[in-house]
PyMOL Python script that loads the backbone (N, CA, C, O; Angstrom):
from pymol import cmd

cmd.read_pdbstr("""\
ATOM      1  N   UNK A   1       0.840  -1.185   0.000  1.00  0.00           N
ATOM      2  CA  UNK A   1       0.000   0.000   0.000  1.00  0.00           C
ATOM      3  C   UNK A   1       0.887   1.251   0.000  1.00  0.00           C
ATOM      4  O   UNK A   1       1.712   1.366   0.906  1.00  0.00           O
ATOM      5  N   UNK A   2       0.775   2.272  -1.020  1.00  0.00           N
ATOM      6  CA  UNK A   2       1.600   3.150  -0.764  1.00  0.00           C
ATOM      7  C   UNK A   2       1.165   4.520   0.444  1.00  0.00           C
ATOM      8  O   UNK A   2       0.128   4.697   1.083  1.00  0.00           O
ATOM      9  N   UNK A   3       1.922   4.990   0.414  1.00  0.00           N
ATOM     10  CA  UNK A   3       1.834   6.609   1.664  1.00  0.00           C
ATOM     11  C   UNK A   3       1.128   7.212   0.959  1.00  0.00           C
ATOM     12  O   UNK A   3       0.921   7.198  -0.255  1.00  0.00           O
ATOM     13  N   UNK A   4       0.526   8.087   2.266  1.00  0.00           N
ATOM     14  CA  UNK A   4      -0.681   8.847   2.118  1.00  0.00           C
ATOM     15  C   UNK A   4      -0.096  10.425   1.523  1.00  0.00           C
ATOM     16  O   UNK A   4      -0.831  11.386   1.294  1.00  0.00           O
ATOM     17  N   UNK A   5       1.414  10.396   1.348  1.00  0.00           N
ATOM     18  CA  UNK A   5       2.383  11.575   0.902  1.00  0.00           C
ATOM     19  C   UNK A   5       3.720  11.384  -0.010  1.00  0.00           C
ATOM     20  O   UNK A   5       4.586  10.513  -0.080  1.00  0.00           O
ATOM     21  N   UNK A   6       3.515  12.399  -0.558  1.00  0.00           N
ATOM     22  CA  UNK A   6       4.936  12.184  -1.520  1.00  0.00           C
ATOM     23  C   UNK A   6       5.975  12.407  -1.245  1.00  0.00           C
ATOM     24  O   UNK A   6       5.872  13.101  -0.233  1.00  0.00           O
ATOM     25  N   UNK A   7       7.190  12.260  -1.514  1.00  0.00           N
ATOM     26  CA  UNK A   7       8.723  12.391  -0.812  1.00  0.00           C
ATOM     27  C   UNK A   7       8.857  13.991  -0.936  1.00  0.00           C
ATOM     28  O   UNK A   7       9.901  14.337  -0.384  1.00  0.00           O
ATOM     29  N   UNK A   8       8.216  14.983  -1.426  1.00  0.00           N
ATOM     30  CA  UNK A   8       8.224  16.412  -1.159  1.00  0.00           C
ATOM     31  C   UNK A   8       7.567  16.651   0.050  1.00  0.00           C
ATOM     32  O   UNK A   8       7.748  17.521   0.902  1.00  0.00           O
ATOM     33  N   UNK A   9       6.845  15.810  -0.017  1.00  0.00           N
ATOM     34  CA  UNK A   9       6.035  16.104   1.734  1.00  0.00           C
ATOM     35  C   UNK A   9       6.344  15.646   2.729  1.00  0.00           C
ATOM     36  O   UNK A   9       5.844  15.970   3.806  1.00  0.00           O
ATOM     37  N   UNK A  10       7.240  14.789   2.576  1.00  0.00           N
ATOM     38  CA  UNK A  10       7.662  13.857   3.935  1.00  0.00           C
ATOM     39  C   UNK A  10       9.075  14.983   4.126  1.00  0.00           C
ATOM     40  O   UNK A  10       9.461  15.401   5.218  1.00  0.00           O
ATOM     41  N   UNK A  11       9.859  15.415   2.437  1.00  0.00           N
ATOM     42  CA  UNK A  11      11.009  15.970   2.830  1.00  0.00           C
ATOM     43  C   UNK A  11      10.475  17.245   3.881  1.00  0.00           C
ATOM     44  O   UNK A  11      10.949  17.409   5.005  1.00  0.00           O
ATOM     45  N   UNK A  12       9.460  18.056   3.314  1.00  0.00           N
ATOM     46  CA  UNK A  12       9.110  19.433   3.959  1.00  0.00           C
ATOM     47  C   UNK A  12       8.820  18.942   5.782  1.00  0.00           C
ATOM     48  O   UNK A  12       9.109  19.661   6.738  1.00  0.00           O
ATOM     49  N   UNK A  13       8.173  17.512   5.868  1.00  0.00           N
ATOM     50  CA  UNK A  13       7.864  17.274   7.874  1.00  0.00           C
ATOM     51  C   UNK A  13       8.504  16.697   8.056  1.00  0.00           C
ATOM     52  O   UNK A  13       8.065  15.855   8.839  1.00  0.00           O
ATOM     53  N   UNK A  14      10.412  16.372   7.575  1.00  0.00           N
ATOM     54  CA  UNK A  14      11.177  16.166   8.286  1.00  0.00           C
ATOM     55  C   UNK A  14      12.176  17.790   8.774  1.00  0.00           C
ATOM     56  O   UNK A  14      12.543  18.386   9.787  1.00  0.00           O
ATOM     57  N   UNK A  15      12.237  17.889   7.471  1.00  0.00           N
ATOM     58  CA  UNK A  15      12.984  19.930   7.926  1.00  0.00           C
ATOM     59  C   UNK A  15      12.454  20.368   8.857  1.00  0.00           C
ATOM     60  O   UNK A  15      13.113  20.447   9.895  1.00  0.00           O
ATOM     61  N   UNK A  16      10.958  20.853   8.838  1.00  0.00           N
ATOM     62  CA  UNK A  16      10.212  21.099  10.359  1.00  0.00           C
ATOM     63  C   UNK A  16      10.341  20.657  11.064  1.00  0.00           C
ATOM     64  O   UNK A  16       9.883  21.366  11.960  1.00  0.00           O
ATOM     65  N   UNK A  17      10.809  19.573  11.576  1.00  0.00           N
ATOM     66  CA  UNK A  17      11.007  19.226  12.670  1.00  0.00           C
ATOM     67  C   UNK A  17      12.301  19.929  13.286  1.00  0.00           C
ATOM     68  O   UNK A  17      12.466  20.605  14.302  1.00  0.00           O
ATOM     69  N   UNK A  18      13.035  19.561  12.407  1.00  0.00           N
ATOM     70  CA  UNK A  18      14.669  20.024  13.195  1.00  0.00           C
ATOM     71  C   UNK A  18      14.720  21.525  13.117  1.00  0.00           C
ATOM     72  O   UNK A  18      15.757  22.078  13.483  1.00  0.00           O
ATOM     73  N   UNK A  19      13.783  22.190  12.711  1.00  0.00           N
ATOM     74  CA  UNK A  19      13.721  23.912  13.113  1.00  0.00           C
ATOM     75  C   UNK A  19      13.083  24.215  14.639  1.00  0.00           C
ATOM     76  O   UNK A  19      11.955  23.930  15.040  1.00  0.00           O
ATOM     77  N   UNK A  20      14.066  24.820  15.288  1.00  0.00           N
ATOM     78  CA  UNK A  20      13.112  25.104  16.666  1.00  0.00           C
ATOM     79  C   UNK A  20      12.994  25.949  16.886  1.00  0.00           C
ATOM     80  O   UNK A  20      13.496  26.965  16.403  1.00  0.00           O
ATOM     81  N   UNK A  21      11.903  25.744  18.131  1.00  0.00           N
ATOM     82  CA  UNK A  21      11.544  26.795  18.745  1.00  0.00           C
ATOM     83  C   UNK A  21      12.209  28.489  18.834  1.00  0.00           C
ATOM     84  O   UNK A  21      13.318  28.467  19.368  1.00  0.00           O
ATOM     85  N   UNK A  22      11.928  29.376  18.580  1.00  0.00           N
ATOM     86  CA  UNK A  22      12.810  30.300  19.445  1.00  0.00           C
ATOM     87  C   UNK A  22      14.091  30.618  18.533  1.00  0.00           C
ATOM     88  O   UNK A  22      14.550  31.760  18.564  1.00  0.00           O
ATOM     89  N   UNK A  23      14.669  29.657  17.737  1.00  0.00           N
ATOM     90  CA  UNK A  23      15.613  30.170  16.861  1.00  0.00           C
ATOM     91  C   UNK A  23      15.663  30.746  15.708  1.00  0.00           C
ATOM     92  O   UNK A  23      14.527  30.908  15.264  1.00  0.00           O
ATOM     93  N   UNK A  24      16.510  31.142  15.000  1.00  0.00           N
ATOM     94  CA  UNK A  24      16.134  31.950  13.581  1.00  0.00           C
ATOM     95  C   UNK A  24      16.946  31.403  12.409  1.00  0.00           C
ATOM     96  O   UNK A  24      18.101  30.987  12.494  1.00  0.00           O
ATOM     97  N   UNK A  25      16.160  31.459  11.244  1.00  0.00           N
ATOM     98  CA  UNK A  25      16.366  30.232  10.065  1.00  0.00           C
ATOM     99  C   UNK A  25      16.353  31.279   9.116  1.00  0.00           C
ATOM    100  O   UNK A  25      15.510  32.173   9.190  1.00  0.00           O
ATOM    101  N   UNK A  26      17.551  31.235   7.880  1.00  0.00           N
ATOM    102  CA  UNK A  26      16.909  31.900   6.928  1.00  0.00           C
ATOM    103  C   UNK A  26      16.295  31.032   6.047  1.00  0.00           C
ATOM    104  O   UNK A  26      16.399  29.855   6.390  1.00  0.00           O
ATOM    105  N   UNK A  27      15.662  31.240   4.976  1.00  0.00           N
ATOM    106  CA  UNK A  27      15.352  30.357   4.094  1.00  0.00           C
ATOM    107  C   UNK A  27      14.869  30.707   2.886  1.00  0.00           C
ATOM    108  O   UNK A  27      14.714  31.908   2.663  1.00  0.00           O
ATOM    109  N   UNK A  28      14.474  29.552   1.681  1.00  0.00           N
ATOM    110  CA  UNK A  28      14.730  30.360   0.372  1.00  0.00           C
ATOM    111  C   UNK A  28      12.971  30.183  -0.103  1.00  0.00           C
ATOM    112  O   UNK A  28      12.000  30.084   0.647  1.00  0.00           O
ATOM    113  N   UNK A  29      13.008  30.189  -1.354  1.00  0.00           N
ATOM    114  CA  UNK A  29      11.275  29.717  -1.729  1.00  0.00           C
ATOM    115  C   UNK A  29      11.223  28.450  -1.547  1.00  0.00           C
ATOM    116  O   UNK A  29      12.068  27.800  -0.931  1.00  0.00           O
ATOM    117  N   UNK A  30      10.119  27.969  -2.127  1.00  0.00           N
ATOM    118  CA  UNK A  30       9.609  26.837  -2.152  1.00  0.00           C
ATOM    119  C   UNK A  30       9.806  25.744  -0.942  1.00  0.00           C
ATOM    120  O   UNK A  30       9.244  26.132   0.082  1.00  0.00           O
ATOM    121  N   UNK A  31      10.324  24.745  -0.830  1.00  0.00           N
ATOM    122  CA  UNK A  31      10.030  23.716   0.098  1.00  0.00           C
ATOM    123  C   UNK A  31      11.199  24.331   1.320  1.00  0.00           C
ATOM    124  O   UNK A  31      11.104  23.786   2.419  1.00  0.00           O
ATOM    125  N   UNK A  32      12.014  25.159   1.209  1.00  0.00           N
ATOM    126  CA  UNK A  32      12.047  25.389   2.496  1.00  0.00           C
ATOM    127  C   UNK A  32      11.405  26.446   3.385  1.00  0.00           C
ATOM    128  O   UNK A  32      11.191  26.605   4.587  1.00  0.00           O
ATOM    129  N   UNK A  33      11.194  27.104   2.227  1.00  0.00           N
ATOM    130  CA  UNK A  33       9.500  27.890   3.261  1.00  0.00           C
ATOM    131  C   UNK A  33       8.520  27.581   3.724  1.00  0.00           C
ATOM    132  O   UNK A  33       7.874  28.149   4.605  1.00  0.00           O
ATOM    133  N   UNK A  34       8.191  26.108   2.856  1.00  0.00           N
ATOM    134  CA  UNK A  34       7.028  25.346   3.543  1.00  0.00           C
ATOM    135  C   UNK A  34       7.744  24.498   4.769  1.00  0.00           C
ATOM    136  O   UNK A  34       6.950  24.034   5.587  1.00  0.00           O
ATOM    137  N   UNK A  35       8.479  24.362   4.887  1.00  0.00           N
ATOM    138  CA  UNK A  35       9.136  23.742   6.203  1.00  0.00           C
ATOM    139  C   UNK A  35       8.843  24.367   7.117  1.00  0.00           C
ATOM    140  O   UNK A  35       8.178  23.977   8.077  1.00  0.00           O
ATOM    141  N   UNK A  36       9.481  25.844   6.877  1.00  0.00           N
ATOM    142  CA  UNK A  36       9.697  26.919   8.126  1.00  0.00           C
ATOM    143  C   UNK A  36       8.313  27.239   8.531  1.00  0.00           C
ATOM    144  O   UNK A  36       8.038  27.167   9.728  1.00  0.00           O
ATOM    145  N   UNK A  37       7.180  27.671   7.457  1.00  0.00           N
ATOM    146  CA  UNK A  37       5.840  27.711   7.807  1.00  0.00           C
ATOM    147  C   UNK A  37       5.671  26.948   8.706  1.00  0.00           C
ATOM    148  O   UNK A  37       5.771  27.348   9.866  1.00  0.00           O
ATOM    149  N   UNK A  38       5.278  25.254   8.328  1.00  0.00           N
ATOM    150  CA  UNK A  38       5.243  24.350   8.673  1.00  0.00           C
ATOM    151  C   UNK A  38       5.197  24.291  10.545  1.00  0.00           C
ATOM    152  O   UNK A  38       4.505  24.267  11.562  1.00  0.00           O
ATOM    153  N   UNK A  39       6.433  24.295   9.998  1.00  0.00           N
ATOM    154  CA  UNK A  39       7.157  24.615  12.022  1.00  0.00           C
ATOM    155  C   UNK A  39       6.688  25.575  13.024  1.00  0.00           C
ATOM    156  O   UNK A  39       6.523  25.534  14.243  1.00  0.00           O
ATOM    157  N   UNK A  40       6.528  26.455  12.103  1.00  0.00           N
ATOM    158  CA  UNK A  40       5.685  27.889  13.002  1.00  0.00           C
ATOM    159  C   UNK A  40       4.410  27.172  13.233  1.00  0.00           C
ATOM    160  O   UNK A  40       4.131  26.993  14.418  1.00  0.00           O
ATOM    161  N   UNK A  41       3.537  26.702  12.308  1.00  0.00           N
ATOM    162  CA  UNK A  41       2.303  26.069  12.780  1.00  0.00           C
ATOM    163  C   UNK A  41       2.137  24.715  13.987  1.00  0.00           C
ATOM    164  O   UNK A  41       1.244  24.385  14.767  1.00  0.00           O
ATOM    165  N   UNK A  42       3.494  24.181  13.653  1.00  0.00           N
ATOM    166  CA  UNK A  42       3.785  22.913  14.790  1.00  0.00           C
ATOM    167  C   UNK A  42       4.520  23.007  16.247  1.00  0.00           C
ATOM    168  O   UNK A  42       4.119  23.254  17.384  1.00  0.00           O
ATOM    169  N   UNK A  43       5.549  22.751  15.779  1.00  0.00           N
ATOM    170  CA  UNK A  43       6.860  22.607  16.703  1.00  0.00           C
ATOM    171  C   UNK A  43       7.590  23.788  17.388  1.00  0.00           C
ATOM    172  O   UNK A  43       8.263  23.960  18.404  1.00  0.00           O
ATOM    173  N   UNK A  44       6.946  24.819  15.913  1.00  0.00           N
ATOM    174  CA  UNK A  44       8.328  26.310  16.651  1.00  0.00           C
ATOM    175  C   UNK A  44       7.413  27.613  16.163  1.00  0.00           C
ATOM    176  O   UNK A  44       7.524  28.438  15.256  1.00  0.00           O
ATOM    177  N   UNK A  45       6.408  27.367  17.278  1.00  0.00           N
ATOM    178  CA  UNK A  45       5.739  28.392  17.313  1.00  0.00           C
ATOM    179  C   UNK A  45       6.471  30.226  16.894  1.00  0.00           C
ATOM    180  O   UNK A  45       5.994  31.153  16.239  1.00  0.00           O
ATOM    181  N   UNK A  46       7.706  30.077  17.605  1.00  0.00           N
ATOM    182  CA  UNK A  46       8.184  31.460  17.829  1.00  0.00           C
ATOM    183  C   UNK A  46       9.612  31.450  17.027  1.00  0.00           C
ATOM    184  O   UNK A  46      10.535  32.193  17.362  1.00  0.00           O
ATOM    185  N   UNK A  47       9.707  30.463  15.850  1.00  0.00           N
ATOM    186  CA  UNK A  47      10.893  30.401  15.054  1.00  0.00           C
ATOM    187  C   UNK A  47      10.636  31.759  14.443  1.00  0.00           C
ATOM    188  O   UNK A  47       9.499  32.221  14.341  1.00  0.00           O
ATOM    189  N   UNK A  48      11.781  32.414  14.019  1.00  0.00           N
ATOM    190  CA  UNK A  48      12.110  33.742  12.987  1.00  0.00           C
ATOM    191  C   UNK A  48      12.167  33.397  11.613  1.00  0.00           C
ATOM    192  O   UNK A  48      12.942  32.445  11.520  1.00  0.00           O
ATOM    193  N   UNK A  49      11.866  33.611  10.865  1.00  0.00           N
ATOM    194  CA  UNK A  49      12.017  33.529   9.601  1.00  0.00           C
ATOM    195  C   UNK A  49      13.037  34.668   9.024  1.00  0.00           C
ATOM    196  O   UNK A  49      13.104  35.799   9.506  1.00  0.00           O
ATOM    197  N   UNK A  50      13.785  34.230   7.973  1.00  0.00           N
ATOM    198  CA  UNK A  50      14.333  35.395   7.506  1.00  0.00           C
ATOM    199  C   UNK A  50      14.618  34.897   6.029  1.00  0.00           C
ATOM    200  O   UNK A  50      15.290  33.908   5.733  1.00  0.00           O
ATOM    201  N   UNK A  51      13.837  35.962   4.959  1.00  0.00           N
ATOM    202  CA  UNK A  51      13.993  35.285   4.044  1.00  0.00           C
ATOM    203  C   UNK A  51      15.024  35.417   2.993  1.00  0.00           C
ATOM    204  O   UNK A  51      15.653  36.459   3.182  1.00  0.00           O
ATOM    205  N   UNK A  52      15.363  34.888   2.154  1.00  0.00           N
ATOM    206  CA  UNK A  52      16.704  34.816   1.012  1.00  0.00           C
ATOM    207  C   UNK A  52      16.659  36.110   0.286  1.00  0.00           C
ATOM    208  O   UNK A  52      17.701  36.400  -0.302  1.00  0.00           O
ATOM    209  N   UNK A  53      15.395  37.187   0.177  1.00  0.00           N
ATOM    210  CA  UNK A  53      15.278  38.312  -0.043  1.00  0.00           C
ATOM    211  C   UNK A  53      15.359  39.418   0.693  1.00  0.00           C
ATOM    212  O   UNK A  53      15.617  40.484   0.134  1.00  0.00           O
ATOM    213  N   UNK A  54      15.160  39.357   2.014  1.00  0.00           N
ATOM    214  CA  UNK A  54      15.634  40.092   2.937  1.00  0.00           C
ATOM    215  C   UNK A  54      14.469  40.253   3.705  1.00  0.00           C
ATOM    216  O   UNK A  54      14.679  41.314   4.293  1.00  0.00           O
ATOM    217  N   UNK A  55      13.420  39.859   4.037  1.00  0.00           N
ATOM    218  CA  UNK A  55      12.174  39.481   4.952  1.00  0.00           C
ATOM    219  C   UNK A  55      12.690  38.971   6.119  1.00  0.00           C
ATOM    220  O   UNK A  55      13.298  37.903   6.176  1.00  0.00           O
ATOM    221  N   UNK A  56      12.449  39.758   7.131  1.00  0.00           N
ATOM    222  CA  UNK A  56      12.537  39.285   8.708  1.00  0.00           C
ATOM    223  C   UNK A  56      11.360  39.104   9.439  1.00  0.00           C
ATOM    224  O   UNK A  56      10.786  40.173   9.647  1.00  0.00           O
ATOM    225  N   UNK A  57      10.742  38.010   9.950  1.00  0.00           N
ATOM    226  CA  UNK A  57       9.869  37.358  10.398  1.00  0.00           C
ATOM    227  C   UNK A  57       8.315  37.724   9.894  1.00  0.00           C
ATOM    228  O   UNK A  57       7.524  38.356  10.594  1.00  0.00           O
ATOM    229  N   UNK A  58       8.045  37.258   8.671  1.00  0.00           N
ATOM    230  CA  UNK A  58       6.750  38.234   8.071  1.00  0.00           C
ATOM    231  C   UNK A  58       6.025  37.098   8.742  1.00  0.00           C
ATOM    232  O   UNK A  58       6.611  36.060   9.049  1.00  0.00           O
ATOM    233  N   UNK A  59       4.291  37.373   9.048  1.00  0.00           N
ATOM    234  CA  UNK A  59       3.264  36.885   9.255  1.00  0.00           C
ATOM    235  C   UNK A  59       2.340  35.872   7.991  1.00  0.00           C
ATOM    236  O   UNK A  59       1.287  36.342   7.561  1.00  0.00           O
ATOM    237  N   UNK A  60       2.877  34.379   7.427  1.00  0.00           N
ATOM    238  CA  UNK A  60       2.730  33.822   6.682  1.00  0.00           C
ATOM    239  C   UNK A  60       1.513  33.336   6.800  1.00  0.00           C
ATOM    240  O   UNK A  60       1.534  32.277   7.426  1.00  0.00           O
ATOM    241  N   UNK A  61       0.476  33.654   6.469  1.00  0.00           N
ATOM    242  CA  UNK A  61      -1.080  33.206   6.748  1.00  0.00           C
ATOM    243  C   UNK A  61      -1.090  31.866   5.236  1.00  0.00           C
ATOM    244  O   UNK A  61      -1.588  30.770   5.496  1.00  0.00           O
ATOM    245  N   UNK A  62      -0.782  31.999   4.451  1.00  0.00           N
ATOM    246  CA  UNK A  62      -0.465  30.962   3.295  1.00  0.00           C
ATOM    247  C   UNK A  62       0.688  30.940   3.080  1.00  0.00           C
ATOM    248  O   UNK A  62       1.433  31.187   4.028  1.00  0.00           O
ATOM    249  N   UNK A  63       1.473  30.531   1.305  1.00  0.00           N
ATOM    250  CA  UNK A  63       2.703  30.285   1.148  1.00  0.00           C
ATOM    251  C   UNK A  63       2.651  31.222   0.205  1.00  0.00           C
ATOM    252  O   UNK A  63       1.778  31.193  -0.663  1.00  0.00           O
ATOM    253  N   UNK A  64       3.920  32.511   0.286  1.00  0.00           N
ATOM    254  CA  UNK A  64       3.882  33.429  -0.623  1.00  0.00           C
ATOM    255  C   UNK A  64       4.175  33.101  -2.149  1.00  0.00           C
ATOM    256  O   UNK A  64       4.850  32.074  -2.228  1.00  0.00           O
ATOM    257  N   UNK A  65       3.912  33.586  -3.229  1.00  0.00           N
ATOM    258  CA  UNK A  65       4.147  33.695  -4.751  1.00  0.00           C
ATOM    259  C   UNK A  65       5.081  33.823  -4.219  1.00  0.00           C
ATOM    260  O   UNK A  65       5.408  32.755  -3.699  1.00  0.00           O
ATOM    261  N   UNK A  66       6.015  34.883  -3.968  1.00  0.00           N
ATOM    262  CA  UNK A  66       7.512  35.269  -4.249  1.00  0.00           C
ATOM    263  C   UNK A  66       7.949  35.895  -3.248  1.00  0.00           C
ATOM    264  O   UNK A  66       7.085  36.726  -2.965  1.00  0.00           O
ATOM    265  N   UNK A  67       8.952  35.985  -2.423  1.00  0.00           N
ATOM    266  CA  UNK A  67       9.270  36.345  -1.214  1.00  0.00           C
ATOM    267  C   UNK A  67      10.301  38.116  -1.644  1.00  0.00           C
ATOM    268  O   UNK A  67      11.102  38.493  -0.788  1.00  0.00           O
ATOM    269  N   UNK A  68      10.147  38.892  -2.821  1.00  0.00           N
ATOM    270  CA  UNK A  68      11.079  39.249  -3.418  1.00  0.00           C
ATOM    271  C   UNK A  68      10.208  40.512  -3.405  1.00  0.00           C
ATOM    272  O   UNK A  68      10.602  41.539  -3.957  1.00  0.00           O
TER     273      UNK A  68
END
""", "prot")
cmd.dss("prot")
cmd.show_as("cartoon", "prot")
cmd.util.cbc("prot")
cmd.orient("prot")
């Protein structure tokens, strides 16, 4: 029987995990923003974001088009 997820999705809820709490991550588009999201919604409530464009901890209600 295969998984209920694809290896993009398992890669994005393993990254979240190892982001914590309280610390600050930069990160780029795509699957490592969904990580960092991710984490803010789970594990690391109060992680920083900082993004590869120069975004410091924006309020990610979805996953942006372009962080730029």
């Amino acid at each position: 029987m295969a998984p209920d997820y694809n290896m993009m999705e398992l890669m994005i809820s393993v990254a979240a995990r190892y982001l914590e709490d309280g610390k600050t991550v930069a990160v780029g588009t795509g699957a490592p923003c969904a990580a960092a999201m991710l984490a803010q919604k789970t594990n690391a409530p109060d992680l920083v974001v900082i993004f590869e464009a120069g975004g410091v901890a924006p309020l990610l209600p979805e996953m942006p088009i372009s962080v730029g």
